[in-house]
N, C-alpha and C positions, 0 to 999 in steps of 0.2 A: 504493500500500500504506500508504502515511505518511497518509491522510487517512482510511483504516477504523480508526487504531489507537486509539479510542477505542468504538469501535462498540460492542464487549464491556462495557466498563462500565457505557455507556449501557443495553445487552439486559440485565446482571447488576442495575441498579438499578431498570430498570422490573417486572423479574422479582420480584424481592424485595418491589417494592411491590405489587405483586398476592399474593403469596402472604400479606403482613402484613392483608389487608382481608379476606379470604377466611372468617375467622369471624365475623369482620360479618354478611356479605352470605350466609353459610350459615344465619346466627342469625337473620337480620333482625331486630337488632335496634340501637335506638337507647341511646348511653352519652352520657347528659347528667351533665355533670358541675358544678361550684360555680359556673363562671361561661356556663355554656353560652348560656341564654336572654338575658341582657346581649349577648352576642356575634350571637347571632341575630336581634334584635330591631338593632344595630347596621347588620348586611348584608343584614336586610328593607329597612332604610329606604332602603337607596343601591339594592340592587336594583330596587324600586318609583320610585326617581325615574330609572333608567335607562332602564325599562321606559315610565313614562310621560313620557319627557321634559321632568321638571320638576327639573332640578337645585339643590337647596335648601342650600349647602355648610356650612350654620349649624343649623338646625332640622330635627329630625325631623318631618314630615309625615306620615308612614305608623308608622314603629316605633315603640315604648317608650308603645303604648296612647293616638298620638296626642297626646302631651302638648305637642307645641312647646318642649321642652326640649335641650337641646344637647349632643353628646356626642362624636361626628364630629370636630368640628372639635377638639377636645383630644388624638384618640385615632387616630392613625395616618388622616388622613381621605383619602390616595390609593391606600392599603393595603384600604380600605373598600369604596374603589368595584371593585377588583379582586374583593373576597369577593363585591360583589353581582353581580358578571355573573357567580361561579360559583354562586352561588344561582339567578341565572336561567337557567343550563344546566341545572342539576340537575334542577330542576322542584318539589323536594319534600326537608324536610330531610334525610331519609335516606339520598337519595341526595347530596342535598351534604355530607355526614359523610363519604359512599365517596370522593369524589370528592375532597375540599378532604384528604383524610387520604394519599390518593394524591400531591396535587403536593405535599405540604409533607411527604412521603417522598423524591420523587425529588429536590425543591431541596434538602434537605438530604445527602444521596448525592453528588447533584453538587457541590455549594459543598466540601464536603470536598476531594471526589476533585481539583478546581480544586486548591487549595490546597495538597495533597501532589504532584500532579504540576507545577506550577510551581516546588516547592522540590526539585524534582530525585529525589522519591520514587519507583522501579521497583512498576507496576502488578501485580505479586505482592504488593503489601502497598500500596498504598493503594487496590485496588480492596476487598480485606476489610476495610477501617478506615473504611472511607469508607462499606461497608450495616453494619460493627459502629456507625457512629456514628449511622446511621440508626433502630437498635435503643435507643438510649439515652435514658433519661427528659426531657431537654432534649426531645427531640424526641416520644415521647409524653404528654408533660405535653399536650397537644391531643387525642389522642388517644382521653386515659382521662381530662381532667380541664377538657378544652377552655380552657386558660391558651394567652393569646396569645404569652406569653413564647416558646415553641417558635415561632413565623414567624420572633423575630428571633434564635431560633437557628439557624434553616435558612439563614440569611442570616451568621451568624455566622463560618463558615469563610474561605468568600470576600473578606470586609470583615475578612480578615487577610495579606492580600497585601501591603499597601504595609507589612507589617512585613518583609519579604524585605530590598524597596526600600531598608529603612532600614539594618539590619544588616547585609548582605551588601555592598551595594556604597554605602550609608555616603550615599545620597542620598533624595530625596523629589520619587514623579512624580504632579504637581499633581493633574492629571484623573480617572486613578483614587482618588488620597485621599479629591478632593472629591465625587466621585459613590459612592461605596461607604459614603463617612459619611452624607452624606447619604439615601443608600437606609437605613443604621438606623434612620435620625430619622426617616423619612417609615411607619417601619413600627411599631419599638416603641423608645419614647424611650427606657427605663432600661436597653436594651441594648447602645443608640449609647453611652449613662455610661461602662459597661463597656468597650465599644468602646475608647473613649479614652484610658481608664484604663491601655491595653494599651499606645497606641499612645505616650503619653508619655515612660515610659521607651526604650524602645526608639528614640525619636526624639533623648532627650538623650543615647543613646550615638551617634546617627549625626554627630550636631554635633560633639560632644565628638573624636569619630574624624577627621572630614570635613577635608579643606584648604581646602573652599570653603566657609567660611560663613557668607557671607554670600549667595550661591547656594542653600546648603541655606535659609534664612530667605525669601528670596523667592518661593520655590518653596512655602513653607508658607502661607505668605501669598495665594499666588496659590489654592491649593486652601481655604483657609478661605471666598475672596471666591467661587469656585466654589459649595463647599458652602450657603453663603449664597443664592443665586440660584437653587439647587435644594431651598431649601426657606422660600422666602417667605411663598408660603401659611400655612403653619404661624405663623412669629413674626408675624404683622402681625395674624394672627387671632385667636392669642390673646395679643397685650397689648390688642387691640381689647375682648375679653372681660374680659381682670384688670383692665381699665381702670376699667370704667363698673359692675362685681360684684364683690361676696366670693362667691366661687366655693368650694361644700363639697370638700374634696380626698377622695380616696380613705381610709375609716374607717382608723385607725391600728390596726395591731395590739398590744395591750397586751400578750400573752406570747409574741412572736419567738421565743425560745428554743426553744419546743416544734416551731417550724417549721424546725429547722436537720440536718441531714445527721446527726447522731448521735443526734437524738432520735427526735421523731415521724416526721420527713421522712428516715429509712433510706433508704427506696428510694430515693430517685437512686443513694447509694452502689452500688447491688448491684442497677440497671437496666440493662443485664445484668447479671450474676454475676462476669463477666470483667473488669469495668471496675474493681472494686475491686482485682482482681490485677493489671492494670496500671497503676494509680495506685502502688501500692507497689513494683509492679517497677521501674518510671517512676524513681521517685525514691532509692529505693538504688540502683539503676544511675550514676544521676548523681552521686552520691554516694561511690561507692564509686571508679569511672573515670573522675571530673572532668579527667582532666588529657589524657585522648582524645577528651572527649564537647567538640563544635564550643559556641562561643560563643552564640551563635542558641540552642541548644539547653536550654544550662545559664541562660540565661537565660529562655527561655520556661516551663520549667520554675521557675523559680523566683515568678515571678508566679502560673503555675499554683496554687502551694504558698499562694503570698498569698489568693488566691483561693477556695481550699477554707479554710482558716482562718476567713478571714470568713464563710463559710457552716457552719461550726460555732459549738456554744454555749463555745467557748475565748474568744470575744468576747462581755462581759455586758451582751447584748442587750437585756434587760428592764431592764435599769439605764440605760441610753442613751433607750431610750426615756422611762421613766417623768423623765427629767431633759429630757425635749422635745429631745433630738439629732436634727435634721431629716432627714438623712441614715438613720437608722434607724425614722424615722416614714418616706421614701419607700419604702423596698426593702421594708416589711411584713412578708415572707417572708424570711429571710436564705439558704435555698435558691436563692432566684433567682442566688446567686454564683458556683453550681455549674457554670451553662450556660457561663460564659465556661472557668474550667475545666475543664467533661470534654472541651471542646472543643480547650484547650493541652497539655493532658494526652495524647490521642490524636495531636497533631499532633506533638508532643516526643517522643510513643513511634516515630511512624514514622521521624524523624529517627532514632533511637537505631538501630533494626534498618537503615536506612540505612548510616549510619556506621560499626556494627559490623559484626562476623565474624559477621551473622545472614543468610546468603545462601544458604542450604542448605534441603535439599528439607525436612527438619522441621520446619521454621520454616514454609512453607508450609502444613503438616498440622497446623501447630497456628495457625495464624490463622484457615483455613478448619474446625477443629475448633470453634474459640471462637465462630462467626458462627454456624455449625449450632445450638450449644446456645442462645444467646443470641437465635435465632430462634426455638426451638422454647419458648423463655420467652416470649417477647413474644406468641407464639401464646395461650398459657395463657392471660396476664392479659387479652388482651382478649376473649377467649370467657368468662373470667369476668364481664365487663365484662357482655356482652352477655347473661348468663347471671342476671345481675342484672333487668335491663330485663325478661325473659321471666317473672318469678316475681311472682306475687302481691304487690301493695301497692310494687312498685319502681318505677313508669311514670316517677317521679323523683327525686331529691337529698334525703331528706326534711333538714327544717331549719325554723327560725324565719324564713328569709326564704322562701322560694318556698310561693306557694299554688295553690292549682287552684280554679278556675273554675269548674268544671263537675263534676257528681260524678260519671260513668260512666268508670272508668277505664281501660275498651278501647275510650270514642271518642277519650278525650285519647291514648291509644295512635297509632290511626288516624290521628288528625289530621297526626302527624309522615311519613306516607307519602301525603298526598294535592297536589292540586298549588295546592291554597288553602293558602297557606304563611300566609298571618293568623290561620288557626282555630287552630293548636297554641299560637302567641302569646298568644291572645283565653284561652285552655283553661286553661295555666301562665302563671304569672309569678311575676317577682322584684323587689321596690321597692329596687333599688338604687339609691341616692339619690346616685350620685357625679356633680359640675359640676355639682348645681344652685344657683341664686343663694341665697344668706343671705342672707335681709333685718334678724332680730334671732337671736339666738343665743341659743338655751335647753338644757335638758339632757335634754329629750325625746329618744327614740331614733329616729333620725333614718330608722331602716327603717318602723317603724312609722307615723309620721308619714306617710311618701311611701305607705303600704302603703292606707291610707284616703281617699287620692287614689284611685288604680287603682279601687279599690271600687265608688266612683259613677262611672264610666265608662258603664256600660251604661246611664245614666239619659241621656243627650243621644247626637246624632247626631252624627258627625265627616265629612266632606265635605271634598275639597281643590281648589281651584280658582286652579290655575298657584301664583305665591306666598304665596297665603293659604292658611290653613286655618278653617274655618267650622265653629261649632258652633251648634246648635239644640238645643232643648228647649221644653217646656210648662211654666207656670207656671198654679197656681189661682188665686193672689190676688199681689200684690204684695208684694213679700220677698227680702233677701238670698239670692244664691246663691252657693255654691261651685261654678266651675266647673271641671272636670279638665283645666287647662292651664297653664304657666309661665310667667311673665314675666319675663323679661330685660331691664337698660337699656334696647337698644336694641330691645323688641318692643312692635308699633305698636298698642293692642286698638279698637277699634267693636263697640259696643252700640247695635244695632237703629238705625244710621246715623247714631249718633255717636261723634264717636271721645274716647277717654277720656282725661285728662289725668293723671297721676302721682296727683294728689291724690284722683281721683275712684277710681281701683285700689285697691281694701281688698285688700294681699298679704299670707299668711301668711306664717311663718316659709323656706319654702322656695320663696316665688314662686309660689304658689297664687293663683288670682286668686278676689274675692269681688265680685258685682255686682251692681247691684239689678233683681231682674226686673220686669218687668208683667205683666199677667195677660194668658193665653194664649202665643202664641208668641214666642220669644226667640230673640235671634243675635247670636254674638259671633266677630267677624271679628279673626283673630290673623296678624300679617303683621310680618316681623322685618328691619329696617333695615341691610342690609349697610353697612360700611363704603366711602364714596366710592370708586369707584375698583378694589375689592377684586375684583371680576369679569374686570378688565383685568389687576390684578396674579395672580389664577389663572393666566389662558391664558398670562402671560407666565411665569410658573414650568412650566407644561405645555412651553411651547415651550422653555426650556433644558434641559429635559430630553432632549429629540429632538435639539436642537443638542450636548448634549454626549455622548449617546450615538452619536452619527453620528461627530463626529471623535474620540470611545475604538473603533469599529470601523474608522474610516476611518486608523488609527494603527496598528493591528493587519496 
């Protein structure tokens, strides 16, 4: 009986996830949102190298318009190859929408419900907090707006365990530390920050508490060395990258302010509706009964409170920025604050109805009252979603970055439901120009600039042959060309079987290469120089991972 007693929440969150998709797949229709085609054009490229067995852990070869430019390896790049075998299940965007929106419902569902039931939470209230948190913009920001941030929010519950570890019983267990931080890192770096940010205080109470510690310090130590081994890949890859490039960073945003929880970015506050009344209830509660409410609690709560602050414009945003505060040039969004709290926020609620006189049947009818409405919200906005896409002149995001390709805009439609998943790519695009190399620094608009690249794409053929990528074209007479590809320190070029020296590379400003044709046909063979060794240090990060997952279940 003791091993189905999870069955129900497992049935309650796959349930939930099927009913939340169900206006999609009634609508048929596709919600591309600001970063969507970046995102696709990322999980084209791994899926096509899983597909063809050409693993390229540096350059794109297939996505981002063939440009041999780098993006992967910056941006969650084993998180990547994950999106691309569900791109090649799907078969076709549309359905990898249904499909990629289903599991990063249920992992978010579950990483909750994990989290409330280890802290001793009664499945009357973290089975409804656990799909209410499913309902909640951390977690639709994907959804409706395709932000990555929501993966390493589904991750976010669970990669809150060793805060038990710490307060509770005032220790630190290595294995899980060091593989549940590093599972942030390996998915979305700026939510591991947060992660951290969590785990700090909470840690200098377990010290500060501890009689062992110098136990508690080895034991951290040992999960940092952990952490480290499970995510090699990453650092070796890119200081290889910062090393030998001025790497463009993600554009700053110059008025954060607008993007914070009481301004423009409302909604998270009131994704659900409910979320805002238990934030408020949340914290006059603790406020009012500090002296019943557990330690653990008043403190998770209080970060919480830290948390949403920073995600308001009570912090002067534009100010920080415009004085180049690096820290406010990463987060761009000061929303992104949000996720770590509505996440402390729901976990500190459940503790409260835990610990309190909330054990009663109306307490029930009102948790399962608030998940009904809060469902039948989320229903709305994504049938408006979808209801966008179906209307004239919406096929996408309009804006100054994304353009279309092609002018009939029920094949660009089309293209997102066929199982040539390149045609919708080829169809729309967006010249996000983030991690390409600076070579001189101007004040050109750096969308624009990369947007005139993609342009001339159609003029040469792209062809990929194992670790090269091969481009061709026609030339009339003898004459400079631009051709649409990147060049990095370490990327190798040949021109019609010679290969080209630094000096002989005419590079724009963002690693464009310019070369001199001859007349008739031309080929420029683009092949990028892994770091010595680096293929060995992959598998060797792969396999600790298997090794430390074997003995966190073989510990269990």
């Amino acid at each position: 009986m003791r091993k189905n007693v999870h069955l129900v929440p497992a049935v309650a969150f796959l349930g939930t996830s099927v009913l939340m998709i169900l206006p999609q797949m009634m609508g048929r229709g596709v919600i591309l949102g600001s970063d969507s085609l970046f995102h696709f054009n990322r999980f084209y490229d791994t899926a096509m190298q899983i597909k063809n067995l050409n693993l390229q852990y540096f350059t794109s070869f297939y996505g981002f318009a063939q440009t041999g430019r780098i993006v992967n390896a910056f941006y969650g790049p084993l998180v990547a190859y994950f999106q691309g075998i569900l791109v090649l299940l799907a078969g076709s965007w549309f359905n990898y929408q249904v499909l990629s929106n289903v599991i990063l419902y249920l992992l978010s569902g579950c990483s909750m419900y994990v989290l409330l039931s280890k802290s001793k939470v009664r499945q009357s209230i973290s089975v409804p907090l656990s799909i209410l948190y499913m309902m909640t913009f951390a977690i639709q920001y994907w959804t409706l707006r395709q932000g990555f941030t929501s993966w390493g929010a589904s991750l976010f519950p669970i990669c809150l365990l060793p805060v038990n570890d710490m307060i509770q019983r005032k220790e630190v267990r290595s294995l899980p530390l060091g593989i549940l931080t590093a599972l942030m890192v390996q998915t979305h770096m700026l939510s591991s920050l947060f992660l951290v940010a969590i785990y700090v205080p909470c840690f200098l109470y377990a010290f500060f508490k501890s009689e062992e510690k110098g136990l508690l310090l080895r034991n951290l130590a040992l999960a940092i060395g952990i952490f480290l081994l499970l995510t090699m890949n990453l650092w070796v890859g890119m200081f290889e990258l910062y090393k030998g490039n001025t790497i463009l960073a993600p554009f700053v945003n110059k008025t954060p302010e607008l993007s914070t929880i009481d301004w423009d970015s409302y909604y998270w506050l009131v994704t659900p509706g409910a979320l805002l009344g238990i934030l408020l209830f949340q914290f006059f509660y603790v406020v009012r009964y500090h002296k019943r409410v557990s330690f653990e609690n008043k403190l998770l709560t209080t970060i919480a409170c830290v948390f949403v602050l920073l995600s308001s414009s009570l912090i002067p945003w534009n100010r920080l920025v415009a004085d180049g505060f690096i820290l406010a040039e990463l987060v761009q969004f000061p929303f992104r604050f949000f996720v770590p709290a509505t996440v402390l926020f729901l976990f500190s609620f459940a503790l409260t109805l835990e610990e309190g006189n909330f054990k009663s049947l109306l307490t029930k009818i009102c948790l399962w009252t608030i998940v009904i409405f809060s469902l039948a919200q989320d229903l709305v906005l994504v049938n408006l979603s979808v209801r966008d896409w179906q209307k004239h002149g919406m096929a996408y995001v309009p804006g100054r970055e994304t353009f279309a390709t092609h002018e009939s805009e029920s094949e660009i439609k089309a293209a997102f439901f066929t199982s040539d998943l390149s045609v919708a790519l080829e169809y729309l695009q967006k010249p996000t120009p983030d991690y390409l190399p600076v070579y001189r620094k101007t004040n050109e608009d750096k969308y624009a600039e990369y947007k005139k690249v993609l342009l001339r794409n159609n003029l040469f053929t792209k062809t990929v042959d194992k670790d090269k990528l091969i481009v061709e074209w026609q030339a009339e007479k003898v004459r400079p060309t631009e051709v649409p590809v990147i060049k990095y320190a370490n990327t190798e070029l040949t021109l019609n079987g010679k290969t080209l020296s630094e000096k002989e590379c005419n590079l724009s400003n963002l690693g464009v290469v310019n070369v001199p044709s001859v007349q008739g046909k031309n080929r420029l063979t683009l092949r990028y120089n892994s770091p010595k060794g680096f293929n060995v240090l992959l598998l060797a990060t792969l396999g600790m991972w298997g090794i430390s997952l074997f003995l966190l279940v073989k510990r269990r």
